[in-house]
Structure formats: structure tokens, C-alpha cells
VOPAGU-2260 file (C-alpha; in pm, 1 decimal, decimal comma):
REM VOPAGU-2260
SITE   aa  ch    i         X         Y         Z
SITE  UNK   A    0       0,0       0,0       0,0
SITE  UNK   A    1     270,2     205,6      70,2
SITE  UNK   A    2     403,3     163,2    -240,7
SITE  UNK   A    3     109,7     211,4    -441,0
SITE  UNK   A    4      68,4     553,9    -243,0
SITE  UNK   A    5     407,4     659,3    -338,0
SITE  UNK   A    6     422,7     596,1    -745,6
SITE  UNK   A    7      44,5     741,1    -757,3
SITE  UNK   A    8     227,4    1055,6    -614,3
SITE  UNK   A    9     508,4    1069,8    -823,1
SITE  UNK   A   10     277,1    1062,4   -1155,1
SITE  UNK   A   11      67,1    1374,5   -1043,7
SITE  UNK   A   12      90,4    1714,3   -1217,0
SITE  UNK   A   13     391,0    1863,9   -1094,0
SITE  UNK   A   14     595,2    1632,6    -955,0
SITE  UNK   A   15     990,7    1535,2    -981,0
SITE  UNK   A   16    1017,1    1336,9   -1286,7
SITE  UNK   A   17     791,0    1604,8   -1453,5
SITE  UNK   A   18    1010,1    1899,1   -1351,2
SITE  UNK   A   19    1313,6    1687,9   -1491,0
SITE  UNK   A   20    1168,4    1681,1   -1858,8
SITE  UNK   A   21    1065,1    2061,1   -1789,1
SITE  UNK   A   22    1381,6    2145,3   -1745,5
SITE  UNK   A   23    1564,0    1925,9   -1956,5
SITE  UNK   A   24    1332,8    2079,3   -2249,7
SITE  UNK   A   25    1435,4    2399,3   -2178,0
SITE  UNK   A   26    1796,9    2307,2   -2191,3
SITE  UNK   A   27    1734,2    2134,2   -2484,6
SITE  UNK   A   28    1587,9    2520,6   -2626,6
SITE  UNK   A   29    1837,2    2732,7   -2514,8
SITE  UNK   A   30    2087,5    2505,4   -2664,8
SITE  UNK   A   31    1922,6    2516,4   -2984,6
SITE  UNK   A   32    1869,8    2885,8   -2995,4
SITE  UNK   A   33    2278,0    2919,7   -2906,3
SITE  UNK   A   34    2358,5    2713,7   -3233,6
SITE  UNK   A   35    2151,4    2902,2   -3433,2
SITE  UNK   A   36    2271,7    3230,0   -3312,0
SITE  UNK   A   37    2626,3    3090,4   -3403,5
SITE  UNK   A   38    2535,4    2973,8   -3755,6
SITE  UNK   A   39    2373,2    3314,4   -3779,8
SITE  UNK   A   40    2643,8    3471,8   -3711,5
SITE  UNK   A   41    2921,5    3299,8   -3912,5
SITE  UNK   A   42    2696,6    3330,7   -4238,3
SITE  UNK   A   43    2816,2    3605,6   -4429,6
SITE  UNK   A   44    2615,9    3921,8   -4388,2
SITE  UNK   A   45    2429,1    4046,1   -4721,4
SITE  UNK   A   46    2569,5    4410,3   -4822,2
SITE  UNK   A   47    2234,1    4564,3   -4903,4
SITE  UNK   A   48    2005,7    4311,1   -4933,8
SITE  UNK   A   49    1740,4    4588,1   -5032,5
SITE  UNK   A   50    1947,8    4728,1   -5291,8
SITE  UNK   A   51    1944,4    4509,7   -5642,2
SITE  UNK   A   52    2293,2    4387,8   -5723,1
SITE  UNK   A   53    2325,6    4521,4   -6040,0
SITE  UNK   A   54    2309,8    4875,7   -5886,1
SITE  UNK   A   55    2543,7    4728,4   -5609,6
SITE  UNK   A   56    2820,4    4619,6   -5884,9
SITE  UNK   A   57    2778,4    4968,6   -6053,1
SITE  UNK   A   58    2844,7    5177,0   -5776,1
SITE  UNK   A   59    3152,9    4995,5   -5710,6
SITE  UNK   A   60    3287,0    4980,8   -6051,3
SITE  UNK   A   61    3250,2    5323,3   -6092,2
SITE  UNK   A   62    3526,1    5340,1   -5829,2
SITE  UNK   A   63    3720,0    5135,8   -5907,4
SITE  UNK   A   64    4066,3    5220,6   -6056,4
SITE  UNK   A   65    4131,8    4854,1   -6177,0
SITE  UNK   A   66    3951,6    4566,4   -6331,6
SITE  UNK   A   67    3743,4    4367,4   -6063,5
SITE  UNK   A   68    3708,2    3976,6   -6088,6
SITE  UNK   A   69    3387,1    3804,1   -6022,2
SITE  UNK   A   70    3493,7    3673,1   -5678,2
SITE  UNK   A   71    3644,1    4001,3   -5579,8
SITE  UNK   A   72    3289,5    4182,3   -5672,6
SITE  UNK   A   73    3129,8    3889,9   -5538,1
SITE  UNK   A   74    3280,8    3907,4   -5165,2
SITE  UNK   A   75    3208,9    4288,6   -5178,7
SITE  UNK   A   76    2845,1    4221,9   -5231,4
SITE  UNK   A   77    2838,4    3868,7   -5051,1
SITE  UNK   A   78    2661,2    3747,1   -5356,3
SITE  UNK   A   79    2784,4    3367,9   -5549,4
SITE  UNK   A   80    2964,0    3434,7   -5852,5
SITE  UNK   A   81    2690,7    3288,8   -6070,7
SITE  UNK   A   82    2470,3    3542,8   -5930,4
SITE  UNK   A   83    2797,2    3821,4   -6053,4
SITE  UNK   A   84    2815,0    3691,5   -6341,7
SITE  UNK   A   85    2449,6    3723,0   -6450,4
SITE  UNK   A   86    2473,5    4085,8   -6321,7
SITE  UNK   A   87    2740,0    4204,7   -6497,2
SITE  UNK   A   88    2584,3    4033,0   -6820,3
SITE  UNK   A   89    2258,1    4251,5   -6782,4
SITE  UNK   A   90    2477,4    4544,3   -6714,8
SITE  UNK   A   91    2662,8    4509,1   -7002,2
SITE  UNK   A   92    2388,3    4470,6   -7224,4
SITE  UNK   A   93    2200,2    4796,6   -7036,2
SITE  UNK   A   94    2528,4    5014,9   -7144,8
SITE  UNK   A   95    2536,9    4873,5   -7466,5
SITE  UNK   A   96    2228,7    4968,7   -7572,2
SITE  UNK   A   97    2048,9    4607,6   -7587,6
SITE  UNK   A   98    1653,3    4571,8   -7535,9
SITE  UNK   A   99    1608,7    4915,0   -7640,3
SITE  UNK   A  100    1834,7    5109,5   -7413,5
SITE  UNK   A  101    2011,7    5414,6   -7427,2
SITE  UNK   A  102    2374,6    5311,7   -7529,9
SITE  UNK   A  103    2595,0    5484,6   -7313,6
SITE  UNK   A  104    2943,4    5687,5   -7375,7
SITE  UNK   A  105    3118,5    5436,7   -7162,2
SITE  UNK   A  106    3132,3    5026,8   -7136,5
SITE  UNK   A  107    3139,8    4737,0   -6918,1
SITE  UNK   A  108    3482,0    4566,6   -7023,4
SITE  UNK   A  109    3655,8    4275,0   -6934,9
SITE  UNK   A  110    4063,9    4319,8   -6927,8
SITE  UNK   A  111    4271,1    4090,5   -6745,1
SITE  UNK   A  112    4031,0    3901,9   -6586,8
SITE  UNK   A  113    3854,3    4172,6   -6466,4
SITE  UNK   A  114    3583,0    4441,8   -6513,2
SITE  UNK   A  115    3624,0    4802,6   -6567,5
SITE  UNK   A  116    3433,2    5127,3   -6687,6
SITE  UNK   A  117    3626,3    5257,1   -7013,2
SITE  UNK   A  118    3578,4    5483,8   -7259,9
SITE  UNK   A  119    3399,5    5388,6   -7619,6
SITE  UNK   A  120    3671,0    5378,5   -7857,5
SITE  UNK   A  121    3486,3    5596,9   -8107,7
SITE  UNK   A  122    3475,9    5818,0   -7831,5
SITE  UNK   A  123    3821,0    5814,0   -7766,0
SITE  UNK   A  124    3909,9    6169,2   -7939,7
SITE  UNK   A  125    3651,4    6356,2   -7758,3
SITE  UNK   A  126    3824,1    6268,7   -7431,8
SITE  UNK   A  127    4210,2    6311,9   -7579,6
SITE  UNK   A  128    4038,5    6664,0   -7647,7
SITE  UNK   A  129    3899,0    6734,1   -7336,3
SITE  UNK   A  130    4216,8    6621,7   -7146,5
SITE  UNK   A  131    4414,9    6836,6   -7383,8
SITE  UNK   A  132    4233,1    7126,8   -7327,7
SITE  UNK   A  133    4295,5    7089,1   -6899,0
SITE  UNK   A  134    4633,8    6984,6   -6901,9
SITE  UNK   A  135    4865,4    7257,8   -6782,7
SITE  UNK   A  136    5062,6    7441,9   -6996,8
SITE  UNK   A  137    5414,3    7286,7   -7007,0
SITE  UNK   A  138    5716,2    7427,0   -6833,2
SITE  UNK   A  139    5952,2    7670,1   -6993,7
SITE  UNK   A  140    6337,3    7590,4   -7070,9
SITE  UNK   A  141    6404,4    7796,0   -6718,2
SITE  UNK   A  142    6190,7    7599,3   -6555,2
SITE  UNK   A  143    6298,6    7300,0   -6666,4
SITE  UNK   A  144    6655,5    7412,6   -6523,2
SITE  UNK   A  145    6571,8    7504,5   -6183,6
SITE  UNK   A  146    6368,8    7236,2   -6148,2
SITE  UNK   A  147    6679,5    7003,7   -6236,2
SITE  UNK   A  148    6923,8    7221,3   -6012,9
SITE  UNK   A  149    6645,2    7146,7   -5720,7
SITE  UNK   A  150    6630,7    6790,3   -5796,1
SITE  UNK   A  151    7003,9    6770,2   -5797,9
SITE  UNK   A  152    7115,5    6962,4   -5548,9
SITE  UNK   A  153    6880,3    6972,9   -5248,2
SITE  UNK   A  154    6818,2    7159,6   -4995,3
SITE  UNK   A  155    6880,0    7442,0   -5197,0
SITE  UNK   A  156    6829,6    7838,4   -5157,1
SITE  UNK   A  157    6703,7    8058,8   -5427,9
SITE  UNK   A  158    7055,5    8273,7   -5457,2
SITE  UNK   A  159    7193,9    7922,5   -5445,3
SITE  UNK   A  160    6979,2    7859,2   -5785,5
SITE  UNK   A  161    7053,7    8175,5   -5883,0
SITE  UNK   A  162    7455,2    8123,8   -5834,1
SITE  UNK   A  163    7399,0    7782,4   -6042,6
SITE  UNK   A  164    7224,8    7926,7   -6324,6
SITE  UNK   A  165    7376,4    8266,0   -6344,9
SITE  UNK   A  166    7013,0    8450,5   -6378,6
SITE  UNK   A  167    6734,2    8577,0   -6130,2
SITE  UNK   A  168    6507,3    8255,4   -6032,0
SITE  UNK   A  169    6282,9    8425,3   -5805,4
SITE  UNK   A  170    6013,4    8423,1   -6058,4
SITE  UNK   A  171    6050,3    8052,5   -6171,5
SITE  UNK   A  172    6113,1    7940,5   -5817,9
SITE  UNK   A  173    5735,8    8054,7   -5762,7
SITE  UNK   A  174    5606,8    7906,2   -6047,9
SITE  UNK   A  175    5745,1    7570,9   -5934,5
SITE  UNK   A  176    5634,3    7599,1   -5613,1
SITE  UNK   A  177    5289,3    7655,7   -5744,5
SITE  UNK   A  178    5256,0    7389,3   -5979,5
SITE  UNK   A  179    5324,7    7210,5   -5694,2
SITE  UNK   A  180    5676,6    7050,2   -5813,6
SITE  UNK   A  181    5865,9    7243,0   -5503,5
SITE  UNK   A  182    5808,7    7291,3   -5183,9
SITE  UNK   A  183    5949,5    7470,3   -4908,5
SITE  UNK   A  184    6142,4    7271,2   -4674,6
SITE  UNK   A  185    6279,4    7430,9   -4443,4
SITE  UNK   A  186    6455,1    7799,7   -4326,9
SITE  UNK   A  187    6809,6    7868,7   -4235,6
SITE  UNK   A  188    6835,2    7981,4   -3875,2
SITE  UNK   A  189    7127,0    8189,3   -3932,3
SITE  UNK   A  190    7018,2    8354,4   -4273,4
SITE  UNK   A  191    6653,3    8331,4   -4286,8
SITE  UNK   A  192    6690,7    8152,6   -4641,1
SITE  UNK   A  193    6400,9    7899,8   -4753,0
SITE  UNK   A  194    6523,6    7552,7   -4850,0
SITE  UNK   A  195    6373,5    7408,7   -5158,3
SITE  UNK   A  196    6306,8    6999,0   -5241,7
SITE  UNK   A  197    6099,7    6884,8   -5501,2
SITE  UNK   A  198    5755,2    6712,6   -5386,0
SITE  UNK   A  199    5622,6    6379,4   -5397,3
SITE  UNK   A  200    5424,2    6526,8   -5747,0
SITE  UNK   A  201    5745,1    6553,9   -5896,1
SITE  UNK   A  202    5843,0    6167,2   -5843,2
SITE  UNK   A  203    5490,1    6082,5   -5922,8
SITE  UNK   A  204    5511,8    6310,2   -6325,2
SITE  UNK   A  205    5852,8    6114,1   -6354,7
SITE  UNK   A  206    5732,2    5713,8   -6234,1
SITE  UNK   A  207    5972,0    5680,2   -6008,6
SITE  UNK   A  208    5966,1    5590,5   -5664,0
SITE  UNK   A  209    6229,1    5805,0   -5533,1
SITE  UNK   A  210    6517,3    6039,6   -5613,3
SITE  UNK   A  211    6780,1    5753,7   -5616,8
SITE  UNK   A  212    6609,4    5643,3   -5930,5
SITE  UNK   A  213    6688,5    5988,1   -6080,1
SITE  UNK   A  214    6974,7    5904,7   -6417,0
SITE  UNK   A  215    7313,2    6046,8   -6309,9
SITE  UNK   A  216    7405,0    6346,6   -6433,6
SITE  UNK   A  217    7739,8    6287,1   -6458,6
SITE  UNK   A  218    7744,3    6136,6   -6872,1
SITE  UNK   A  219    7579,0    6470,9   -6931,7
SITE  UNK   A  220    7843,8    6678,2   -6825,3
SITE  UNK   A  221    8188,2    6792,5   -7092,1
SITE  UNK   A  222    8448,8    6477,8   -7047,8
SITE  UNK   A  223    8684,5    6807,5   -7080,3
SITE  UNK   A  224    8775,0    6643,0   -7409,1
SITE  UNK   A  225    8802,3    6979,6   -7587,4
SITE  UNK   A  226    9047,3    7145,7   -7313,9
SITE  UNK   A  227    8961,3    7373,6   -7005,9
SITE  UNK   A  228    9142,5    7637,2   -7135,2
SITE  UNK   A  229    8888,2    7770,2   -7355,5
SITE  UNK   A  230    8685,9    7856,3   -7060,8
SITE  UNK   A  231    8742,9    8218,2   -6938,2
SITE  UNK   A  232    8784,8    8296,0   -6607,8
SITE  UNK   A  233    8909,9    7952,2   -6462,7
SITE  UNK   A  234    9284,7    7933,2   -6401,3
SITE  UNK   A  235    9415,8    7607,7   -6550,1
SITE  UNK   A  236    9084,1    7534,4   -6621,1
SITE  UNK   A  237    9027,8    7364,4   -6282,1
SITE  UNK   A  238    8663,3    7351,6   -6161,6
């Protein structure tokens, strides 16, 4: 009897075994949830999931200063490739004029494995024009000078241009300076004189990667082959 008593008690509402399975259920739904929180957060977030890709790839192609490949624009959209690919089909075919479009002055091309804007060819002299037409006007035979003496021979002074060349460079000097080829590096303590360099635009007009690169100067110069003498003013024609 006392048995009975004791396992009718045990299967009532509320009782041990049934708060076991209570909780082990709710173990069993926090664990779940955890997992899927993880999955959810290792899966790659979409970019703009309300933005159409195609609009996605074109906004960063227009950016871009070198061809894209179809995984590159893929991982910055966190689209497949397949799904790339059949984007940058339809946009090639929207800039191209296909289906009734308006054919645009610039195309979808594929160079090097890659996608880029660039210019229609049959387009090609409008732009040479236009580019023409901003490009700065190019530097004199003075300028050209000084900005060699600079190049050569910094820090340098203005009278210490001036001493090189044998002429007034205050004039060029600030042209260089403005065009941004110069720049003021630094002034004498004891004289007050600015020092010139050239700028990082300089190495950048020439494609090099710094003055080291620069061709030496000294095949350029007289081998004295023809005799010092000739030149008035220097003793023994020593330099």
C-alpha cells in the first residue's frame, strides 16, 4: 500500500520526474537557440540586401581604378559568382544599348580578368580633347633648369639657384612651387633663407619611386675632351 501511495504521487501534475523533462526541455531550447545564433552569425552578412545587385556592382565599378574579378565583386556584395556573373551580363547589355536602351558613352569591359568602366573607342578623341584642353601648360626651358638644379642639389636656396644658373630665379622658383613641383622645406636659422626639395608630385610626373632612381648626371656633363682652357675665367681650367 505504501508503495502504491508513493508511485500514484510521483505521476501527479507537478511532480519530480515532470520537472526533470521541464527542465531538460528547456535546456534542450536554449541550446538550440545558441547554435543558431552561431550559424547566424558565421553566415556572411548580405551588403544591401534591399538594394538590387546590379546597382550594387555599378556603384563599385565606378570606383574602381582597376579591373574587378567576379569573386572580388562577389565578396564585396556577398553574392555567389553565378549570381555576378548574370549581373554584370545585364549590365553590359544595359550600357550597350540592348533591349532598347540608351547606349551609353562608356562600357562594361573585361581586361585581365577583370571588369572596368572605359571609354567607347569611337569616343576616344573627344576625351584626348577634353584632357588636352585641362592639361597645364608645359614648363619653360628655365623651368625645366631650376627644377633640375632642385632635384640635384637639395636643400637648396634661391641665390643658391641663382649662383647655379647665373640669372634671377625668383620668378621661376614661384612658379614651381605653385605647380606644386617644389616645396618649401625648411629655413636657415642663421640667414633666414628657404630651403627648396621637389615634392612627392614631382616623383609621381617622372614614375619613379624616389630620387635615387633619378639618371646620373654625370654622362651629361663635358668629359673636358676639348680642353679647359677655352673657358674664361678659370685658371688652368680647374673647376
Amino acid at each position: 500500500m505504501t508503495d502504491d501511495v508513493h508511485d500514484t504521487s510521483s505521476a501527479e501534475p507537478g511532480g519530480a520526474d515532470e520537472m526533470a523533462d521541464a527542465r531538460a526541455i528547456e535546456h534542450e531550447i536554449h541550446a538550440r537557440a545558441e547554435h543558431d545564433h552561431e550559424h547566424e552569425r558565421d553566415r556572411p552578412p548580405q551588403a544591401h540586401p534591399a538594394i538590387p545587385i546590379d546597382r550594387q556592382l555599378e556603384a563599385i565599378l565606378m570606383i574602381a581604378d582597376e579591373p574587378q574579378s567576379l569573386v572580388a565583386l562577389g565578396a564585396a556584395v556577398s553574392a555567389p559568382v553565378p549570381a555576378v556573373r548574370q549581373a554584370v551580363e545585364r549590365l553590359v547589355a544595359d550600357f550597350d544599348g540592348v533591349d532598347g536602351t540608351t547606349r551609353r558613352g562608356f562600357e562594361l569591359r573585361e581586361v585581365g580578368g577583370g571588369w572596368r568602366f572605359y571609354v567607347r573607342q569611337d569616343l576616344d578623341a573627344v576625351v584626348e580633347q577634353f584632357v588636352e584642353a585641362e592639361r597645364p601648360s608645359r614648363l619653360s626651358q628655365a623651368a625645366l633648369e631650376t627644377l633640375a638644379v632642385v632635384a640635384y642639389k637639395q636643400p637648396i636656396t634661391r641665390s643658391q639657384i641663382a649662383s647655379i644658373r647665373a640669372v634671377n630665379v625668383d620668378g621661376v622658383v614661384r612658379t614651381l612651387v605653385a605647380r606644386g613641383l617644389i616645396e618649401e622645406s625648411f629655413t636657415d636659422s642663421e640667414t633666414g633663407a628657404i630651403n627648396y626639395v621637389t615634392s612627392d608630385l614631382l616623383l609621381q610626373q617622372l614614375g619613379i619611386n624616389s630620387l635615387d632612381e633619378l639618371p646620373l648626371i654625370s654622362p651629361l656633363l663635358d668629359d673636358g675632351a676639348d680642353g679647359f682652357g677655352q673657358n674664361e675665367g678659370i685658371p688652368d681650367g680647374r673647376v
